[in-house]
N, CA, C and O atoms as CSV, one atom per row, in Angstrom:
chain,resi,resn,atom,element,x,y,z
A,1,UNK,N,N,14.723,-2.716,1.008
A,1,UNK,CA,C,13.955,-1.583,0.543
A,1,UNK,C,C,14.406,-0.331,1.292
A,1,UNK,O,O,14.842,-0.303,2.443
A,2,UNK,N,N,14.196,0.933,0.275
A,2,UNK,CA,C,14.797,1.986,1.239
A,2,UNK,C,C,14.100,2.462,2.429
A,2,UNK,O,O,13.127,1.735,2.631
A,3,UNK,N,N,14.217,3.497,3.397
A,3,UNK,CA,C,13.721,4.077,4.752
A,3,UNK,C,C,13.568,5.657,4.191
A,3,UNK,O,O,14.076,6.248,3.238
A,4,UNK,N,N,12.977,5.904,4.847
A,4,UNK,CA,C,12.438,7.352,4.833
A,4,UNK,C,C,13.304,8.277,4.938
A,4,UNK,O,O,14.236,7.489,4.779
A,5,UNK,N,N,13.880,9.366,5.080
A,5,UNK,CA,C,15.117,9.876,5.662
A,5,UNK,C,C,14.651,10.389,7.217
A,5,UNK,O,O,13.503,10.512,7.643
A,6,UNK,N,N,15.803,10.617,7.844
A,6,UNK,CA,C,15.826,10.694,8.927
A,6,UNK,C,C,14.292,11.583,9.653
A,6,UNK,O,O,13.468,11.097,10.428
A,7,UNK,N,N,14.323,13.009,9.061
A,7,UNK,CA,C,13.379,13.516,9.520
A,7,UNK,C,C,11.977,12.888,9.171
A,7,UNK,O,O,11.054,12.761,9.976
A,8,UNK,N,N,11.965,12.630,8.252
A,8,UNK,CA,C,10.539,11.747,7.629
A,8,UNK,C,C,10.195,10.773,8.764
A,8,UNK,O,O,9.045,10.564,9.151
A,9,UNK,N,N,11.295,10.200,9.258
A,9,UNK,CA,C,11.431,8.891,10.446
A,9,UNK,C,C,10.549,9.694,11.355
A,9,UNK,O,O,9.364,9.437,11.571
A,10,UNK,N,N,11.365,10.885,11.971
A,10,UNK,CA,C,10.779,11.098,13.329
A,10,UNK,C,C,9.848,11.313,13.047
A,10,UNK,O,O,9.202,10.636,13.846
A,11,UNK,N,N,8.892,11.990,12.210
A,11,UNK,CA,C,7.703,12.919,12.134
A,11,UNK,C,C,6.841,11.432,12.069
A,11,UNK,O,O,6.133,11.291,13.067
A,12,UNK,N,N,6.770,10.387,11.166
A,12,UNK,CA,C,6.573,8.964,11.279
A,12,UNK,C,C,6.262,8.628,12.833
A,12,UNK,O,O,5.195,8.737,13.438
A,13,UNK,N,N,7.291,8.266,13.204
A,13,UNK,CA,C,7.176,7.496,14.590
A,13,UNK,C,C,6.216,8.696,15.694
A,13,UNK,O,O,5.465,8.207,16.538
A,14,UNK,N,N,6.356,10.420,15.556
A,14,UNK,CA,C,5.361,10.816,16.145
A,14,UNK,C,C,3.780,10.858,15.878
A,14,UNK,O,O,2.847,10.951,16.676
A,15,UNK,N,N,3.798,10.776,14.724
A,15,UNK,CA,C,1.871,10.450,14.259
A,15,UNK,C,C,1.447,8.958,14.863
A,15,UNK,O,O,0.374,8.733,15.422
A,16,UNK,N,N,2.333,8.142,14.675
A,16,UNK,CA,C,2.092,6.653,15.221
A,16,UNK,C,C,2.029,6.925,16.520
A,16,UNK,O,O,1.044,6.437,17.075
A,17,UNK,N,N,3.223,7.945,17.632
A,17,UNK,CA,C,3.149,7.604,19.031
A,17,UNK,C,C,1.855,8.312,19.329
A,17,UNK,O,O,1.130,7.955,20.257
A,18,UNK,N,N,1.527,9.482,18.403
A,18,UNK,CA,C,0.305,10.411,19.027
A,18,UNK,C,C,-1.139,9.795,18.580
A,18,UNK,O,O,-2.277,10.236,18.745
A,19,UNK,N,N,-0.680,8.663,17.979
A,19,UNK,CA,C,-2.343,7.960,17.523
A,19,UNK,C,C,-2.616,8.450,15.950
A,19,UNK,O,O,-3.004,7.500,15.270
A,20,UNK,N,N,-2.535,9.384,15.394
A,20,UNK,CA,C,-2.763,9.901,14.202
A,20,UNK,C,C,-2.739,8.786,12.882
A,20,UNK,O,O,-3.445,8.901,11.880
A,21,UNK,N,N,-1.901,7.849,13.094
A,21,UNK,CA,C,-2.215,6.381,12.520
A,21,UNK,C,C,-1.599,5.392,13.110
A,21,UNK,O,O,-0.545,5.261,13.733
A,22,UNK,N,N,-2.511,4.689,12.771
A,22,UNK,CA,C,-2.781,3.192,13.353
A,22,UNK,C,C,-1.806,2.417,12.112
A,22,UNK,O,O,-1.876,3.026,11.045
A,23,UNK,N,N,-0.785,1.004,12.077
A,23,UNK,CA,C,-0.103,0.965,11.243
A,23,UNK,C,C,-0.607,-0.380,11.241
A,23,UNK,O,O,-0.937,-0.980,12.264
A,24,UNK,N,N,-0.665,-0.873,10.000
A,24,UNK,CA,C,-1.533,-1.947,9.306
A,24,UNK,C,C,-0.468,-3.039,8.667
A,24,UNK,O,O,-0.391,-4.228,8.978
A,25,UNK,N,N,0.301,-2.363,7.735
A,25,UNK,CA,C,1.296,-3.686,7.102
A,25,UNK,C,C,2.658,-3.237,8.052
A,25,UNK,O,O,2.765,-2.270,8.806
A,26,UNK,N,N,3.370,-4.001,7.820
A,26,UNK,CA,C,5.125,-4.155,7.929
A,26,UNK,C,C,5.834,-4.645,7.139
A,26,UNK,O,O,5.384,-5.246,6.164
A,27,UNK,N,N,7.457,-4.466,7.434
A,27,UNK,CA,C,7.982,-4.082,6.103
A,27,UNK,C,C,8.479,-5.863,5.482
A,27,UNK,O,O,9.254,-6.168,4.576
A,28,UNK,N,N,7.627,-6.779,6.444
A,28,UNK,CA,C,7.802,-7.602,5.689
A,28,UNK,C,C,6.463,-7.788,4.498
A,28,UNK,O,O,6.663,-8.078,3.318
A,29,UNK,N,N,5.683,-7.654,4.844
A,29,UNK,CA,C,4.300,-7.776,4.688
A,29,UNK,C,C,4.222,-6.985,3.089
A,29,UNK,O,O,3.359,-7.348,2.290
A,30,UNK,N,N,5.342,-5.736,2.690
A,30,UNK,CA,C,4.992,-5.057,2.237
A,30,UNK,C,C,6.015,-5.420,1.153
A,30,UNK,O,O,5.868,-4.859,0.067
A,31,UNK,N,N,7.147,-6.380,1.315
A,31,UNK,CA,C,7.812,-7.058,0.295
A,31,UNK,C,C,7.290,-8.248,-0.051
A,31,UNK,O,O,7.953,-8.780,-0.942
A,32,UNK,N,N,6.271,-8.932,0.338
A,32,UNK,CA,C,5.863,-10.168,-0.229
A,32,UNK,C,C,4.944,-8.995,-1.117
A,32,UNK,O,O,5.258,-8.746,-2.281
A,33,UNK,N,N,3.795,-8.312,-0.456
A,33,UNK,CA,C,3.257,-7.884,-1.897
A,33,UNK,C,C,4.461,-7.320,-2.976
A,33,UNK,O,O,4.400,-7.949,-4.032
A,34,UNK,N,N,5.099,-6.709,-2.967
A,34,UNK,CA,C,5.950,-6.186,-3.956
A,34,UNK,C,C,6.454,-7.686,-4.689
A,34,UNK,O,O,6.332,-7.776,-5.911
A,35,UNK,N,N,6.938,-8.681,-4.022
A,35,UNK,CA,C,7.812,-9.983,-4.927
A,35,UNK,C,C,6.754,-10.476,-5.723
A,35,UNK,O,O,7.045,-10.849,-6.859
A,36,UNK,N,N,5.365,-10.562,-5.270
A,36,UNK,CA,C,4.251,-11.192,-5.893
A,36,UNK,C,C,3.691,-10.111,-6.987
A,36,UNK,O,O,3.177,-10.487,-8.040
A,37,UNK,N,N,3.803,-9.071,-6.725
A,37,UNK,CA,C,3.928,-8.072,-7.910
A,37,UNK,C,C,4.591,-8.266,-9.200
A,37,UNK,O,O,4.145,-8.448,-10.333
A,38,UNK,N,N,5.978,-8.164,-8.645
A,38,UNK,CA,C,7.171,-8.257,-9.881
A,38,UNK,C,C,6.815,-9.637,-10.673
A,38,UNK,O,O,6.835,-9.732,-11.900
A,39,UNK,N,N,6.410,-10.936,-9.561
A,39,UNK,CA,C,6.490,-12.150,-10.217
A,39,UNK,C,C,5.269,-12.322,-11.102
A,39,UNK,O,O,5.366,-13.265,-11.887
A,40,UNK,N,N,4.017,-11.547,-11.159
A,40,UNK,CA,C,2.903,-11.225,-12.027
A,40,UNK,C,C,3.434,-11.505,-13.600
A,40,UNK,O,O,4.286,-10.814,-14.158
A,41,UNK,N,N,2.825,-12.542,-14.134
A,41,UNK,CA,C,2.445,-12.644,-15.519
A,41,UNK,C,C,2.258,-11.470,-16.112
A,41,UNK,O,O,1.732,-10.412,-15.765
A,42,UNK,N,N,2.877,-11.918,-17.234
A,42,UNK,CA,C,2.434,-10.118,-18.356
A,42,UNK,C,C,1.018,-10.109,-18.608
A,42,UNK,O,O,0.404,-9.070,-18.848
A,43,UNK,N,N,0.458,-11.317,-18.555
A,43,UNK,CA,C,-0.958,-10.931,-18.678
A,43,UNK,C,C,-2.033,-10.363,-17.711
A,43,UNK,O,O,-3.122,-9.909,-18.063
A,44,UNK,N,N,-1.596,-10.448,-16.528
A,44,UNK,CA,C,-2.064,-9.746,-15.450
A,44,UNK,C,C,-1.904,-8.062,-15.656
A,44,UNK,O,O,-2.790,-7.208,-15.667
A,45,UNK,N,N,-0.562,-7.929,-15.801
A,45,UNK,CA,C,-0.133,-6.333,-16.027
A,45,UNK,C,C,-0.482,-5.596,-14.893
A,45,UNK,O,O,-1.187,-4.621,-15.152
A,46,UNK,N,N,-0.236,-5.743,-13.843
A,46,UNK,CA,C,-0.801,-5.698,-12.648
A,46,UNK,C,C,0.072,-3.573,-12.289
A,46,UNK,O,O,1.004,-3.016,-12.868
A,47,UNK,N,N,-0.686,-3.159,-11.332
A,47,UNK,CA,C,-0.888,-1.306,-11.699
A,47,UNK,C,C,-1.375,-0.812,-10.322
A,47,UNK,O,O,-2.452,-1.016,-9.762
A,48,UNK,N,N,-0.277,-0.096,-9.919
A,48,UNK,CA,C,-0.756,0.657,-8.730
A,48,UNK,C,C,-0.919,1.763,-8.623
A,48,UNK,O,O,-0.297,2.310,-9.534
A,49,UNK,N,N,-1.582,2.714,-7.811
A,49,UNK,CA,C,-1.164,4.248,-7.384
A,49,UNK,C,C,-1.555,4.160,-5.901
A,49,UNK,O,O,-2.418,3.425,-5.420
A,50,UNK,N,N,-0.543,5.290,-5.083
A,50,UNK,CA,C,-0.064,5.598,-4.151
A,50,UNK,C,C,-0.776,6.832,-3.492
A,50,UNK,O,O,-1.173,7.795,-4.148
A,51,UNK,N,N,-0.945,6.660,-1.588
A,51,UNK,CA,C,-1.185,7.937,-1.282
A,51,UNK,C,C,0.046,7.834,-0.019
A,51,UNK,O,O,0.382,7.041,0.860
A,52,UNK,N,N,0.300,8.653,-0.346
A,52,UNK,CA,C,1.614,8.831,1.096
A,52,UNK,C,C,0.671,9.363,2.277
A,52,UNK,O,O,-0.499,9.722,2.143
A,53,UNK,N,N,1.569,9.337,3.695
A,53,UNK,CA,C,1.040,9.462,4.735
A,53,UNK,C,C,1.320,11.266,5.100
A,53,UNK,O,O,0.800,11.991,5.948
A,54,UNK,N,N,2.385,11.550,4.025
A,54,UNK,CA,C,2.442,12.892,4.114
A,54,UNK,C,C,2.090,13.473,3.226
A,54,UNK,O,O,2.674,14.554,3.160
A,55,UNK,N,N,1.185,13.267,2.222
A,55,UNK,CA,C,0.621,13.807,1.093
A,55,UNK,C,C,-0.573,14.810,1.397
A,55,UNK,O,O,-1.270,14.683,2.404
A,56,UNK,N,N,-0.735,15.673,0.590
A,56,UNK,CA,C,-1.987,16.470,0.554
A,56,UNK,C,C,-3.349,15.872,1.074
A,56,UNK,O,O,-3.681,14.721,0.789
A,57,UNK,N,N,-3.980,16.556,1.708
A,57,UNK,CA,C,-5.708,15.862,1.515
A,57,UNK,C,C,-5.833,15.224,0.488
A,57,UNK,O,O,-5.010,15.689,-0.301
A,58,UNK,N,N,-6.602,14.106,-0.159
A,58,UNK,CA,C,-7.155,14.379,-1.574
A,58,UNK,C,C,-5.996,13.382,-2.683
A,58,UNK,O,O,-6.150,12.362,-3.354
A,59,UNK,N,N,-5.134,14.074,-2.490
A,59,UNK,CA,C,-3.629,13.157,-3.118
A,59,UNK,C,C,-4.118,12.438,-3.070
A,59,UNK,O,O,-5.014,12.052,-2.319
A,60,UNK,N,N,-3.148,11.688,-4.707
A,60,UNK,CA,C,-3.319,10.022,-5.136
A,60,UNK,C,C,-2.680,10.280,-6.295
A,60,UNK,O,O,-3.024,11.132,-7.114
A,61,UNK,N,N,-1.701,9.515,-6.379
A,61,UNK,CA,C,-0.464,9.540,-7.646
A,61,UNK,C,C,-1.230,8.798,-8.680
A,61,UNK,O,O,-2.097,7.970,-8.400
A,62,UNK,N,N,-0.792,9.207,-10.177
A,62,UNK,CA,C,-1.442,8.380,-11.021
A,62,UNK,C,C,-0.638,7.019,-11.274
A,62,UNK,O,O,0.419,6.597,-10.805
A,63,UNK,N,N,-1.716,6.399,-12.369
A,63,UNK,CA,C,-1.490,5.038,-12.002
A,63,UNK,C,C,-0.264,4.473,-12.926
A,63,UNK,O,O,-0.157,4.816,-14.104
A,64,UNK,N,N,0.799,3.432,-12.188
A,64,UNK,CA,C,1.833,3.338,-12.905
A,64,UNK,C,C,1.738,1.686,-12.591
A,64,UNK,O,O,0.882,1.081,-11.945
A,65,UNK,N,N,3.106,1.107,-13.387
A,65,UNK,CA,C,3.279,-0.321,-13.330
A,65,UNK,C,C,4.524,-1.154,-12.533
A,65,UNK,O,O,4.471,-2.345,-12.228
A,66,UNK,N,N,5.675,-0.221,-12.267
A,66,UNK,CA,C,6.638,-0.098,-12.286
A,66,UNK,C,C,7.051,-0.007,-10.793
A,66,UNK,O,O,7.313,0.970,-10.092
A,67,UNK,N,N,7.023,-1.561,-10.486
A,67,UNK,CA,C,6.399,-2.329,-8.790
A,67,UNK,C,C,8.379,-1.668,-7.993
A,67,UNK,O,O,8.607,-1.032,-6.964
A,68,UNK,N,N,9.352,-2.210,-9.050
A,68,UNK,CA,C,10.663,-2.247,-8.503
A,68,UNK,C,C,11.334,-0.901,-7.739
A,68,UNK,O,O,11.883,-0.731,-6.650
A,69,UNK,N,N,11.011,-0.060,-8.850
A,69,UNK,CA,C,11.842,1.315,-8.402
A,69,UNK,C,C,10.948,2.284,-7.944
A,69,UNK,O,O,11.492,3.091,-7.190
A,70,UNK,N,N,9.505,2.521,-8.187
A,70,UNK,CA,C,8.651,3.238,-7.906
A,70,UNK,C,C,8.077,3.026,-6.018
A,70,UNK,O,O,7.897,3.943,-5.217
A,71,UNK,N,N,7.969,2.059,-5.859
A,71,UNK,CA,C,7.021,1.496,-4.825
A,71,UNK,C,C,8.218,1.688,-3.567
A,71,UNK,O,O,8.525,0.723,-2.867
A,72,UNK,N,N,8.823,2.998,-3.383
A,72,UNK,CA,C,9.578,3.052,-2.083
A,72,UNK,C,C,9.461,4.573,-1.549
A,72,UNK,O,O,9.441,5.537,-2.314
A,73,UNK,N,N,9.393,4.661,-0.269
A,73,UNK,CA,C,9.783,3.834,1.078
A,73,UNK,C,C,8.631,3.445,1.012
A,73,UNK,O,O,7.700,3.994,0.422
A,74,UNK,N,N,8.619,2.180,1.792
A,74,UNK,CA,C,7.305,1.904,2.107
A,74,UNK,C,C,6.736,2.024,3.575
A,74,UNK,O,O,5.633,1.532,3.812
A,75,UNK,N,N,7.347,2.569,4.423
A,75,UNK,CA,C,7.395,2.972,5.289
A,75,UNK,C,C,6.646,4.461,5.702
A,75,UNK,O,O,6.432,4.924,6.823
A,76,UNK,N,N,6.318,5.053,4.279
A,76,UNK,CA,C,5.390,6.148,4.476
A,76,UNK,C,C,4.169,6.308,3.256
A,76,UNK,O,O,3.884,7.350,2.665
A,77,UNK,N,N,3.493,4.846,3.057
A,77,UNK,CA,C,2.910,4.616,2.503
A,77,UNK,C,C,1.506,4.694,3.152
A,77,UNK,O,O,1.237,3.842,4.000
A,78,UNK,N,N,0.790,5.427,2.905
A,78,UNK,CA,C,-0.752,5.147,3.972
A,78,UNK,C,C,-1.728,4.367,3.128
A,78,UNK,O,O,-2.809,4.199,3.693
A,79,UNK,N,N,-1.634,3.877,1.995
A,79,UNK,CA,C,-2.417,3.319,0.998
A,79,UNK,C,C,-2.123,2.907,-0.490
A,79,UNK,O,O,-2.186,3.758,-1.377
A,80,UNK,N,N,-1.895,1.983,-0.682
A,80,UNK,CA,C,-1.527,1.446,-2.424
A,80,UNK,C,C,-3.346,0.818,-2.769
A,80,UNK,O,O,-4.176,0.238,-2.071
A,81,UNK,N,N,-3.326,1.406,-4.458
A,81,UNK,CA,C,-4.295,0.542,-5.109
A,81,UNK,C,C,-3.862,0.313,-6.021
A,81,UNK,O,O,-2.979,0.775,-6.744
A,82,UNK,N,N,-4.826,-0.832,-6.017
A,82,UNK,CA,C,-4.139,-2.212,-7.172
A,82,UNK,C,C,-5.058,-2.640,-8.078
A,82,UNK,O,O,-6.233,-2.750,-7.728
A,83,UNK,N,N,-4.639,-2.956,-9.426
A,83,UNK,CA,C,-5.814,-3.346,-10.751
A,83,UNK,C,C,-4.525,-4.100,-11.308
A,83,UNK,O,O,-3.333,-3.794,-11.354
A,84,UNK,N,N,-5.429,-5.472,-11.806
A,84,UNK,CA,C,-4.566,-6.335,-12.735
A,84,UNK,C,C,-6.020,-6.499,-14.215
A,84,UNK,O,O,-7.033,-5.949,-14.647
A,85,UNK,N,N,-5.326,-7.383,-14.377
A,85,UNK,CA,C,-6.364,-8.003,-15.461
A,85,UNK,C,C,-7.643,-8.771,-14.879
A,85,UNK,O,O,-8.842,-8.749,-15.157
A,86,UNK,N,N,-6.918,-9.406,-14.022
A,86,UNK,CA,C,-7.971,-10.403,-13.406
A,86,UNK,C,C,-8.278,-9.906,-12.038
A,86,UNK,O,O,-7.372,-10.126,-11.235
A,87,UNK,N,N,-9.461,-9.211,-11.503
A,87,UNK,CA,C,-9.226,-8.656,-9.780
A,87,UNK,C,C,-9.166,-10.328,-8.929
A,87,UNK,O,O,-8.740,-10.414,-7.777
A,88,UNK,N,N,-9.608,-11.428,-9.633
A,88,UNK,CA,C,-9.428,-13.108,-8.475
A,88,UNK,C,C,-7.980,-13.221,-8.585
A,88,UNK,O,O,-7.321,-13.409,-7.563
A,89,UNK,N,N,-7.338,-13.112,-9.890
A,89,UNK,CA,C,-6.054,-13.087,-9.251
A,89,UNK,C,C,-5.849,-12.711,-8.343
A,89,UNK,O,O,-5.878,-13.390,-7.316
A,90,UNK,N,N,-5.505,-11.227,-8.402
A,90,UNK,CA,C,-5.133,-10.177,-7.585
A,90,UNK,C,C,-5.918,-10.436,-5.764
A,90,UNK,O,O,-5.436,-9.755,-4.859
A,91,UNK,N,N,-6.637,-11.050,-5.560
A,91,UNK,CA,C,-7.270,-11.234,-4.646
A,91,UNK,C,C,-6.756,-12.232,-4.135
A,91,UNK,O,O,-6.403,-12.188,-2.957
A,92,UNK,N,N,-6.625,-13.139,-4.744
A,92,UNK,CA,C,-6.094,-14.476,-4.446
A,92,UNK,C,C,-4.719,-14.322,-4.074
A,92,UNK,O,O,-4.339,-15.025,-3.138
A,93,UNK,N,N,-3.961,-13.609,-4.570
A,93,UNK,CA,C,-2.570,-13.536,-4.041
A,93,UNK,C,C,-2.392,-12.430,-3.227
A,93,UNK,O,O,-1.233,-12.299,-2.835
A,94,UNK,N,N,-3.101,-11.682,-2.891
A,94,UNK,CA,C,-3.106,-11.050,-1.341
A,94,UNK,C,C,-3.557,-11.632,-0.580
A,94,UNK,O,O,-3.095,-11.185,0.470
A,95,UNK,N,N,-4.455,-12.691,-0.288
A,95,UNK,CA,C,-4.971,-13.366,0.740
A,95,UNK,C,C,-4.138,-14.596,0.872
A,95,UNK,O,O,-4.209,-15.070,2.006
A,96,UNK,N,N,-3.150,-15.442,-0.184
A,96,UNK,CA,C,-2.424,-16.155,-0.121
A,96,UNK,C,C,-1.331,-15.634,1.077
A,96,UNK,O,O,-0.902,-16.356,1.978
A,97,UNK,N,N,-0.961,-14.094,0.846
A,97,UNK,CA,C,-0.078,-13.781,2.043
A,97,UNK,C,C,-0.370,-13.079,3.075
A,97,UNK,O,O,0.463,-12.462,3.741
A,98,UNK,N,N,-1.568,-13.115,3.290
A,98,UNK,CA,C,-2.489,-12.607,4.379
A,98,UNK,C,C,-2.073,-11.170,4.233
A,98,UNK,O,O,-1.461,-10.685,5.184
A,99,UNK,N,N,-2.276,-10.536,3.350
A,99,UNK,CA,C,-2.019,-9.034,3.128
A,99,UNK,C,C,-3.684,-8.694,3.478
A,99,UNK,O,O,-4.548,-9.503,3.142
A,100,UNK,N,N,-3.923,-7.812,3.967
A,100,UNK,CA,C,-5.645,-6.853,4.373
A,100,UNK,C,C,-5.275,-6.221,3.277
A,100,UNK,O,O,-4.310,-5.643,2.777
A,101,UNK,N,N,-6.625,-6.596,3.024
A,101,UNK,CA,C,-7.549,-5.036,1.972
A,101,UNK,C,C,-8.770,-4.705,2.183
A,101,UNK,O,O,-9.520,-5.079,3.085
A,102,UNK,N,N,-8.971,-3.931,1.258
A,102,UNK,CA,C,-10.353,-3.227,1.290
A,102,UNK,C,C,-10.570,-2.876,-0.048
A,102,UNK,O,O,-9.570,-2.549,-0.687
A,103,UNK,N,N,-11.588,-2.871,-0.576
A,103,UNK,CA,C,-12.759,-2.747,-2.116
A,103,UNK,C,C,-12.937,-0.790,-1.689
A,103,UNK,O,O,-13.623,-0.392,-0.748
A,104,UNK,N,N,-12.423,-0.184,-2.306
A,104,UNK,CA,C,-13.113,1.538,-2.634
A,104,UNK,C,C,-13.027,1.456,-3.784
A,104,UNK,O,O,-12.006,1.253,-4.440
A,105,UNK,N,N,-14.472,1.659,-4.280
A,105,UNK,CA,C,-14.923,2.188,-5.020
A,105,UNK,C,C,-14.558,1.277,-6.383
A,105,UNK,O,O,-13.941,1.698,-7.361
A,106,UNK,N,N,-15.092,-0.073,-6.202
A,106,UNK,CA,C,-14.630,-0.670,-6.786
A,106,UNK,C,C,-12.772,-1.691,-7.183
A,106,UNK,O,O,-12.331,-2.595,-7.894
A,107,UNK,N,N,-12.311,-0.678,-6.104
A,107,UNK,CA,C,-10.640,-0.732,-6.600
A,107,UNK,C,C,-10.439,-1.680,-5.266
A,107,UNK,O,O,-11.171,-1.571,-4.282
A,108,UNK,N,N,-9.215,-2.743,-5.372
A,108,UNK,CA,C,-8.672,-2.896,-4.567
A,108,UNK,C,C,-7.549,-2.014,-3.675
A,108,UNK,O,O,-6.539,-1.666,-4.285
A,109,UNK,N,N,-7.703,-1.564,-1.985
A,109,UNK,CA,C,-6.485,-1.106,-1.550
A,109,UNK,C,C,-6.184,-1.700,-0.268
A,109,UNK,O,O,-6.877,-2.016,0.699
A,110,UNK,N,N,-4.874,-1.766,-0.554
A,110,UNK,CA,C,-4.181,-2.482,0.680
A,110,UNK,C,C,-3.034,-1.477,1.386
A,110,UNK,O,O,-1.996,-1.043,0.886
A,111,UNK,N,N,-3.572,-1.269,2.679
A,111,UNK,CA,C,-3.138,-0.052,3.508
A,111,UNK,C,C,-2.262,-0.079,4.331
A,111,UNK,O,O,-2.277,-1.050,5.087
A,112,UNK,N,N,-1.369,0.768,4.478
A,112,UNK,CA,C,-0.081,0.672,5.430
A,112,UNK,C,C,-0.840,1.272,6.086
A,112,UNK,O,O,-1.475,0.333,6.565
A,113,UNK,N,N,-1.344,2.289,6.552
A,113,UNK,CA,C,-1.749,2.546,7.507
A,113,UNK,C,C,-3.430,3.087,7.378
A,113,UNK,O,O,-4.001,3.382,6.328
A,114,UNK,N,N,-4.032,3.115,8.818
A,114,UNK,CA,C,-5.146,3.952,8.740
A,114,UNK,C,C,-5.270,4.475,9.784
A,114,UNK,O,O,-4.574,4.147,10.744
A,115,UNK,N,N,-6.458,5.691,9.866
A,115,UNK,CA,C,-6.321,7.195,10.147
A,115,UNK,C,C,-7.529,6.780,11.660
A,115,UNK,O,O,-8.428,6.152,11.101
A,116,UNK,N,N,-7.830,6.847,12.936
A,116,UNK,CA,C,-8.620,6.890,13.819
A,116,UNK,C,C,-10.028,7.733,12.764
A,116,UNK,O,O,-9.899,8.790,12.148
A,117,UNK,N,N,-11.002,7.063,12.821
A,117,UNK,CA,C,-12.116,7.172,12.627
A,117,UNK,C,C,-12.341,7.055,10.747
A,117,UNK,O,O,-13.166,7.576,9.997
A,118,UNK,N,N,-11.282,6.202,10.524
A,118,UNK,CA,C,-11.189,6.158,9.061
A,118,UNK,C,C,-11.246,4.696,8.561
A,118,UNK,O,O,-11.085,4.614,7.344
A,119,UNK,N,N,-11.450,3.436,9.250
A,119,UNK,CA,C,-11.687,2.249,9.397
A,119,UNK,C,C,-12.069,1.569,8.305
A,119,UNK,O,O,-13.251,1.747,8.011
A,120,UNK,N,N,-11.181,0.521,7.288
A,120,UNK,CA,C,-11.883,0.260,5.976
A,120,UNK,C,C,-12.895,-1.084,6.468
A,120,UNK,O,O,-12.928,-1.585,7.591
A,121,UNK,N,N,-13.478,-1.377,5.585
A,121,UNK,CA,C,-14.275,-2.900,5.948
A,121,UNK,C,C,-13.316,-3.681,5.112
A,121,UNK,O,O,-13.532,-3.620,3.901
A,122,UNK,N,N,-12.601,-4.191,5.388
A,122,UNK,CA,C,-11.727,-5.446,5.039
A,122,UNK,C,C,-12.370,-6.952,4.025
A,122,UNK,O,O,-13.340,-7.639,4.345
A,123,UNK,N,N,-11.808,-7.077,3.229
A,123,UNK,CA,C,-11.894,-7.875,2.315
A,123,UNK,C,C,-11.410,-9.167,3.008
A,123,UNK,O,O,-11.357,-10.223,2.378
């Protein structure tokens, strides 16, 4: 999977060294969800959207399907949410690979990172 570019890196590794986030998945962690994605039944139809760690306040990409080419770097991902057909699927095969989540607002999200005083209650 690709990397951030260089400057993206440093500014990365300084929010992490200064505390600004706390980092939740890794980049293995973050290709089993993606393989278990792609390998999703058409009947699942399984659908994410994205908030980057350098995105606006508020940001949240709309929702797409398109796990292969869309879903990179993941390395400056602060949050993916996820909707299939079935949310026990979808539940069931994040906890099959011990991926953390959290239920907002109904939605499943599973977080690369989180923010000091921003703490989800975990699924």
């Amino acid at each position: 999977m690709p990397r951030p570019n260089p400057a993206e890196s440093k500014r990365l590794a300084r929010m992490i060294q200064s505390g600004q986030l706390i980092p939740v998945l890794n980049r293995t962690k973050w290709a089993e969800l993606r393989t278990e994605m792609l390998g999703a039944s058409a009947e699942q139809s399984p659908r994410f959207r994205v908030r980057g760690v350098f995105s606006p306040e508020g940001f949240r990409a709309d929702w797409e399907g398109e796990f292969y080419y869309h879903l990179h770097p993941v390395d400056v991902i602060e949050w993916i949410e996820l909707k299939a057909a079935s949310d026990e699927w979808l539940r069931t095969a994040l906890r099959r690979h011990s991926i953390p989540f959290s239920i907002e607002s109904g939605v499943v999200r599973v977080w690369g990172y989180t923010r000091p005083g921003k703490q989800p209650t975990w699924s």
